[in-house]
C-alpha positions as CSV (number, residue, x, y, z in Angstrom):
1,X,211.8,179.4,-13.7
2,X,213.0,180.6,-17.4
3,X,215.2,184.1,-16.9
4,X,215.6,186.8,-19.5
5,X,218.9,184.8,-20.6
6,X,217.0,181.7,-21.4
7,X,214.5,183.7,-23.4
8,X,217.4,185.2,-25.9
9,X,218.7,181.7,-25.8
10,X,215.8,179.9,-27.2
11,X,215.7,182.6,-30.4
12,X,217.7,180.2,-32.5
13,X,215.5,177.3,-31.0
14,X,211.9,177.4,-33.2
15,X,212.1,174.3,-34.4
16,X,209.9,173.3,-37.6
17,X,208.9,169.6,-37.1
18,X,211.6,166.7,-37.5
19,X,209.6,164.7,-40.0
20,X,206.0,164.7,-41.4
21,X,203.1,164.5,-39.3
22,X,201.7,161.5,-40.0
23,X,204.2,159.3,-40.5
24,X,203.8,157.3,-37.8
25,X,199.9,156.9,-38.5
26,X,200.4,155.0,-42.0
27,X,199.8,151.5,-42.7
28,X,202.2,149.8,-44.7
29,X,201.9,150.3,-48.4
30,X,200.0,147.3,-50.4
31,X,202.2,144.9,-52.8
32,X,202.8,146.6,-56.1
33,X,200.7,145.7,-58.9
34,X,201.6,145.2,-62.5
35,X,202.9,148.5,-64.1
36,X,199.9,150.7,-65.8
37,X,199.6,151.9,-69.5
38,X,201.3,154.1,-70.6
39,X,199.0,157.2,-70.4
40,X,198.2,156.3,-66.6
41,X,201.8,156.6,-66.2
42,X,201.9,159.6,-67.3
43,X,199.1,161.0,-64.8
44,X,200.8,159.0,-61.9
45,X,203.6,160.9,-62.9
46,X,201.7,164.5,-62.7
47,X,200.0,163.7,-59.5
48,X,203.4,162.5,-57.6
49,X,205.3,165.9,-59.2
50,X,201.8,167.9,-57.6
51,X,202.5,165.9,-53.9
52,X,206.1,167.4,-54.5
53,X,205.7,170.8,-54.7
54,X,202.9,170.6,-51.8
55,X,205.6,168.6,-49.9
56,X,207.9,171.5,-50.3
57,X,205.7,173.8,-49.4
58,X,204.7,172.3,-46.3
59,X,208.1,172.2,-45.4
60,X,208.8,175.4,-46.0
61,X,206.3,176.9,-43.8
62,X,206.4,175.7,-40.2
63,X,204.1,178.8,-39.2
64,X,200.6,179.2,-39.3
65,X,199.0,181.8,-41.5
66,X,195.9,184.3,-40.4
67,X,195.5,186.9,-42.8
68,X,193.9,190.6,-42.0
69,X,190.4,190.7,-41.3
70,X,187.8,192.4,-43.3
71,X,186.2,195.4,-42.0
72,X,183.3,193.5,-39.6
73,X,179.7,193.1,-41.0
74,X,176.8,194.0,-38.9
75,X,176.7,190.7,-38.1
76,X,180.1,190.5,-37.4
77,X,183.4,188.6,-39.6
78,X,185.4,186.1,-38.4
79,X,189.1,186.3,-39.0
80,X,190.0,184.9,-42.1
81,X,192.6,181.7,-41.3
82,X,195.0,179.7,-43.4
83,X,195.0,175.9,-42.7
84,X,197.8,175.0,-39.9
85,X,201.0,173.5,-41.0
86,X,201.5,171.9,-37.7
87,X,198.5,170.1,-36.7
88,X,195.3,168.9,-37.9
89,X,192.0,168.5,-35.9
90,X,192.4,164.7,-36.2
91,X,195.9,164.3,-35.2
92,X,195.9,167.2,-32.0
93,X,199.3,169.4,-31.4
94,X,202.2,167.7,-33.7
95,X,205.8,167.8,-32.1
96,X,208.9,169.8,-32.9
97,X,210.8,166.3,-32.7
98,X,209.4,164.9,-28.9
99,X,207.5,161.8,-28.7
100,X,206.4,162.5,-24.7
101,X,204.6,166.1,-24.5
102,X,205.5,169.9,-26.2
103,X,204.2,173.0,-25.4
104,X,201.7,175.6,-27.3
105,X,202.3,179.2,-28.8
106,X,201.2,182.1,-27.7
107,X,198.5,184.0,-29.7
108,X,197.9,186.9,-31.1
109,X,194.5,188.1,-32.4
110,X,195.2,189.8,-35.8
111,X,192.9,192.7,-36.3
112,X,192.0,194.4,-39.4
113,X,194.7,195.6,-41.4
114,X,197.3,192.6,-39.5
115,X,198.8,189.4,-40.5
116,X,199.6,186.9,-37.8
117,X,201.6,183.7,-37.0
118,X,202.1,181.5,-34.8
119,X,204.5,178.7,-34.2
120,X,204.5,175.1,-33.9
121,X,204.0,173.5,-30.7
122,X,208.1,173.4,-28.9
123,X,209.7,170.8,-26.8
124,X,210.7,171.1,-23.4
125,X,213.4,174.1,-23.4
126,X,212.7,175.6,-26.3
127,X,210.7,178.8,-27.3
128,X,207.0,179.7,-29.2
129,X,206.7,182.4,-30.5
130,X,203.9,184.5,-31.9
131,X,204.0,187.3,-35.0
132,X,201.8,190.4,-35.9
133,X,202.5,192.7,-39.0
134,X,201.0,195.0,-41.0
135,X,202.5,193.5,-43.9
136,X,202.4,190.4,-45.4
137,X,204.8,187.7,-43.9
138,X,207.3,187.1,-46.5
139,X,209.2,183.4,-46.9
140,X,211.0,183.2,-43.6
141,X,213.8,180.4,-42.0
142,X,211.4,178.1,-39.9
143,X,214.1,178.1,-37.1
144,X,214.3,181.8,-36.4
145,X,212.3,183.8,-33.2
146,X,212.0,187.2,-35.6
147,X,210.9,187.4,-39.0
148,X,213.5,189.2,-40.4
149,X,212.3,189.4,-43.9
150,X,209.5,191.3,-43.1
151,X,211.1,193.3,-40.8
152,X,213.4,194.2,-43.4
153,X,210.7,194.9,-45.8
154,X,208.3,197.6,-43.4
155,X,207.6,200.5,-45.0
156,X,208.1,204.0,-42.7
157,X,204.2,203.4,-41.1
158,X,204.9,199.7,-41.2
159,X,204.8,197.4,-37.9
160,X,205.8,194.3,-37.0
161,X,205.3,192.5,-33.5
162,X,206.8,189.3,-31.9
163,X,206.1,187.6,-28.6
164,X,208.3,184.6,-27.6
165,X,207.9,182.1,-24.6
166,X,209.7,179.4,-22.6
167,X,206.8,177.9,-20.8
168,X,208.4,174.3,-19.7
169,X,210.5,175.6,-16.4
170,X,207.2,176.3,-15.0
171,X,205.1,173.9,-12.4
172,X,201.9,173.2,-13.9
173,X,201.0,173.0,-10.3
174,X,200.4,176.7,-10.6
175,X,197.4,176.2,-13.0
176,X,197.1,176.3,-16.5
177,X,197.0,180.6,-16.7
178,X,199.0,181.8,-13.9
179,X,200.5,185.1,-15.8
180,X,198.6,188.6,-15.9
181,X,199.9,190.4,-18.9
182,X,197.2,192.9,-18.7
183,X,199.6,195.6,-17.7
184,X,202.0,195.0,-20.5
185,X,202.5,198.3,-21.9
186,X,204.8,199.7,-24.5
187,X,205.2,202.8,-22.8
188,X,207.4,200.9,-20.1
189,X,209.5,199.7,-23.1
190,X,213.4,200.3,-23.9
191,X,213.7,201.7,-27.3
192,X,217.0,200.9,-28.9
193,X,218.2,200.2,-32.5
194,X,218.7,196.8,-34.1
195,X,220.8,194.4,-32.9
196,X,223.4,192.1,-34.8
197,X,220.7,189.7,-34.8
198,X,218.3,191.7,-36.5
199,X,218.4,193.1,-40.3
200,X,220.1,196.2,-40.7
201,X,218.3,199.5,-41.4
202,X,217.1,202.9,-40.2
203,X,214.1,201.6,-37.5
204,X,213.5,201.4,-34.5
205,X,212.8,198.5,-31.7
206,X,210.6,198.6,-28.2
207,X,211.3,195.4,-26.1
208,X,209.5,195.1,-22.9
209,X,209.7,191.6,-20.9
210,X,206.6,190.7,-18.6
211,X,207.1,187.0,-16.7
212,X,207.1,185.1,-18.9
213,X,206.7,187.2,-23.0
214,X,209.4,188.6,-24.3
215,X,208.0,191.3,-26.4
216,X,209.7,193.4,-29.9
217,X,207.8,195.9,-31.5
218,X,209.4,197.0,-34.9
219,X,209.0,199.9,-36.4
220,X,209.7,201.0,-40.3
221,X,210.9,204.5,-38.9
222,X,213.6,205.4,-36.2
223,X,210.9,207.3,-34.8
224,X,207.4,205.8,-34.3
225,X,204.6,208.1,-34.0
226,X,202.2,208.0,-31.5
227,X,199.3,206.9,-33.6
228,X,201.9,203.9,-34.6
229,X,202.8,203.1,-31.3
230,X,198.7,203.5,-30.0
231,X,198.3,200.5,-32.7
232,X,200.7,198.3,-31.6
233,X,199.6,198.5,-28.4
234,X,196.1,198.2,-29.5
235,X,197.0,194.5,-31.2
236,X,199.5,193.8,-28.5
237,X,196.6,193.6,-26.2
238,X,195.0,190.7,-28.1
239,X,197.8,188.8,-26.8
240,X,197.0,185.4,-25.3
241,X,199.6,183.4,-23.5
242,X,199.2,179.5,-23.9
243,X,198.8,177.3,-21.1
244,X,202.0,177.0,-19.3
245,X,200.6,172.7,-19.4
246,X,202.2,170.5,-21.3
247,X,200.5,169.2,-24.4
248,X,200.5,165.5,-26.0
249,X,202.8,165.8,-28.8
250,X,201.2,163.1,-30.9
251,X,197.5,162.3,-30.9
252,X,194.8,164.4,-29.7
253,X,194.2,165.3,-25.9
254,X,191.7,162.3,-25.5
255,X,191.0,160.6,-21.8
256,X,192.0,157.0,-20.5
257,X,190.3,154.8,-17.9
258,X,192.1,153.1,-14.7
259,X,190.7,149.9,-15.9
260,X,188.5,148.9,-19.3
261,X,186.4,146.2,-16.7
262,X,185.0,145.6,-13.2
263,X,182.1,144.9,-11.4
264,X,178.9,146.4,-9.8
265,X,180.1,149.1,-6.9
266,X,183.8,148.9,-8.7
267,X,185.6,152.1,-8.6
268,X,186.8,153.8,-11.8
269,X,188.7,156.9,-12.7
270,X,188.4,158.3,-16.0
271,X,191.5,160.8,-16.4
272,X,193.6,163.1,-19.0
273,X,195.2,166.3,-20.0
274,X,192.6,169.6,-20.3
275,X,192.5,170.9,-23.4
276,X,192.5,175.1,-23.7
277,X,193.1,176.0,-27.2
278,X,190.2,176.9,-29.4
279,X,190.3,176.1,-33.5
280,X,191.2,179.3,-34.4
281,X,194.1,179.3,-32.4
282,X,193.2,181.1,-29.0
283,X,192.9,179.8,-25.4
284,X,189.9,179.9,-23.4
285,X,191.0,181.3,-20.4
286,X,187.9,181.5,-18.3
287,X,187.9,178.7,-16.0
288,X,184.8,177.4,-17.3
289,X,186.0,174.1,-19.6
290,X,185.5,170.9,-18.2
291,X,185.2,167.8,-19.0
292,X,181.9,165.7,-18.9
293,X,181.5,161.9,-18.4
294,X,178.6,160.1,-19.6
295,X,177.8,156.0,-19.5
296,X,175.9,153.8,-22.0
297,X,175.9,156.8,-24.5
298,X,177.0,156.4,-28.7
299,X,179.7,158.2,-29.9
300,X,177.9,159.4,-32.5
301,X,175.4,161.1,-30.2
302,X,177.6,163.4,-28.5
303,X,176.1,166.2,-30.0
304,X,172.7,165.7,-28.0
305,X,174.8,165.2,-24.6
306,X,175.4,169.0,-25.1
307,X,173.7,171.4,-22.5
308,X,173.1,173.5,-25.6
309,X,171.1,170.4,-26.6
310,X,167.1,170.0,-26.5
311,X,167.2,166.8,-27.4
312,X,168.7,163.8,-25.1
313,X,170.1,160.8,-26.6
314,X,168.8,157.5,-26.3
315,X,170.8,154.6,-24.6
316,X,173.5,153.0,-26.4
317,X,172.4,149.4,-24.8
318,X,168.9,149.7,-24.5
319,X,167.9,147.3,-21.3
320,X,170.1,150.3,-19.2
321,X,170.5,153.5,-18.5
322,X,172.3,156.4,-19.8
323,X,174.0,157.9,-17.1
324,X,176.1,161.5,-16.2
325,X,178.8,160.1,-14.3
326,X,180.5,163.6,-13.7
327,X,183.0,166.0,-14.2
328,X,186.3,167.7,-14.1
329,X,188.7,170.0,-15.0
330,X,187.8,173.9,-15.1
331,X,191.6,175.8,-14.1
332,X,193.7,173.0,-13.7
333,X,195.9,171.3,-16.1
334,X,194.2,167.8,-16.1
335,X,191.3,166.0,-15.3
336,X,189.8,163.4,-13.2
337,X,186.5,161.8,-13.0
338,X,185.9,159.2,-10.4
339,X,183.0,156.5,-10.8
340,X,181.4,154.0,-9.5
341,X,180.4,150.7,-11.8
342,X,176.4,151.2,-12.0
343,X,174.3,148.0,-11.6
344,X,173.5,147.0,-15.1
345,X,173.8,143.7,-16.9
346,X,176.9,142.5,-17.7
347,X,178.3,143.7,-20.8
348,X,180.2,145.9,-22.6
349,X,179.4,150.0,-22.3
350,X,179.9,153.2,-23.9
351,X,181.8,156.0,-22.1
352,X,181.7,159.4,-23.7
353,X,183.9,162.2,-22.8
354,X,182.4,165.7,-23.7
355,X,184.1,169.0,-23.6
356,X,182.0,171.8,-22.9
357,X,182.9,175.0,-22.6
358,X,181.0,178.5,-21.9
359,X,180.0,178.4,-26.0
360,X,180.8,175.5,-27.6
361,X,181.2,171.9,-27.1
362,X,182.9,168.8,-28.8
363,X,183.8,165.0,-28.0
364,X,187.5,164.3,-26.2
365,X,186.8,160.8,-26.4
366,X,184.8,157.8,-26.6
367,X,185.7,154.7,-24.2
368,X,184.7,151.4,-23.6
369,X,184.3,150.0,-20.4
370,X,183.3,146.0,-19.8
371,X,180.9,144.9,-16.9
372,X,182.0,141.6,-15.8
């Protein structure tokens, strides 16, 4: 189990990823043709010096963005989000240089009048970490645990908060959420001035540690107010802790079968890691995900295998059924759902894997399974 020790540690250990994310999903590149003319040269040119500066501004952010929120609408305003540098919804969590499995960040909600960041998933031993200011995040060193620059930049009424995690020592036995930070309280803090590895200047820090965050509160004055403090604590208590599960670090989540074929009365386990993290960034923590199997059903009509769904799908082959073969998950770090082969003709058939969880659903993965 991480100690205090291994938490200060891991601050130098935030690693940005080791090489761009999809490398290893490219085909390889087609025989040149014959050079162009001239003036499509020239807007060849243009477009690979536009790649170039996005390239460099990938690299140079390894964090992901979510800006302050507006005042909320009647009807209620989502937080306003930057695009991920670290993963796409095609690709799932991408590593910090791991092939095998990396774990997530924690999160921090970002209310009105607060920036957040978050980032990239980390490798077995190393830390996440999670960010909160009241100012804008300026251009920070990807492999740092603190952004100094900001920290450095607070004005006197100014705030900056960071949460940092080791989450790997921990058995996953213990299910995905095993931590109760609800207690965390800056009021049981240490205030104490900066540190050699902080920026210099006239401010003061909280640190409080709660199994298993490590939390800093900056301050732009050597002596926080109350009202300051009252709205730190306010945002700390968005905090979310990830999952202490490990993750896939390439890919998404997906689901695998014990065997693609079989027979009538066959038995068959259809099996993988739970997923927890919502698109904005947050964990559902309720217990409530699981994951759905479903036979002879189209990928494309997931949608309709929804129980938020009026409408049922129709078979995928039509001479047999479609059938719920079960589910799993709910507060455990993986899945399994055990089946027996139906008696339909022989063939090949659909398997669909739904997530559903207490408001929202989505498709983990779509299987095919061969009736001999």
């Amino acid at each position: 189990m991480p100690s205090l020790d291994d938490h200060f540690d891991a601050l130098t250990k935030v690693r940005p990823p080791d090489a761009w994310p999809d490398l290893g999903e490219r085909d390889p590149r087609q025989l040149v043709p014959p050079p162009p003319p001239i003036p499509r040269r020239i807007g060849v040119a243009a477009l690979a010096l536009t790649v170039a500066i996005a390239g460099l501004l990938f690299v140079s952010r390894a964090f992901t963005d979510r800006r302050p929120t507006a005042p909320a609408s009647p009807a209620g305003n989502a937080p306003t989000s930057e695009p991920s540098t670290c993963k796409d919804s095609s690709t799932g969590p991408q590593p910090s240089g791991s092939t095998d499995a990396v774990y997530l960040a924690p999160y921090l909600a970002g209310g009105e009048g607060w920036y957040t960041r978050s980032s990239c998933p980390a490798r077995a031993g190393d830390a996440t970490v999670a960010w909160a200011s009241t100012i804008p995040f300026e251009t920070e060193h990807a492999a740092v645990a603190i952004p100094t620059n900001a920290i450095a930049a607070l004005p006197p009424d100014g705030i900056v908060i960071t949460v940092e995690t080791v989450l790997s020592g921990y058995d996953p036995a213990l299910g995905p959420f095993p931590f109760d930070l609800s207690g965390l309280r800056l009021a049981d803090a240490t205030k104490r001035p900066p540190n050699e590895e902080e920026p210099p200047g006239d401010y003061a820090v909280l640190e409080v540690y709660s199994e298993p965050a490590l939390v800093r509160v900056y301050f732009g004055t050597p002596s926080a107010s109350e009202r300051l403090i009252d709205s730190a604590q306010r945002e700390l208590d968005t905090l979310q802790l990830p999952p202490i599960c490990p993750a896939p670090a390439q890919g998404g989540y997906g689901a695998e079968l014990s065997k693609d074929q079989g027979a009538l009365g066959d038995l068959v386990t259809v099996s993988g890691p739970m997923p927890f993290q919502r698109e904005d960034g947050s964990y559902d923590t309720s217990g409530k995900t699981r994951m759905i199997a479903w036979w002879n059903v189209s990928e494309e009509d997931w949608p309709y295998l929804s129980s938020f769904s009026t409408v049922r799908p129709s078979p995928a082959v039509e001479t047999s059924p479609l059938l719920r073969l079960g589910e799993g998950g709910g507060d455990s770090c993986s899945f399994s759902i055990r089946f027996t082969v139906p008696d339909v003709p022989s063939g090949d058939y659909p398997i669909v894997v739904l997530q559903e969880g207490s408001d929202s659903s989505a498709i983990e993965a779509s299987l095919t399974f061969r009736v001999t």
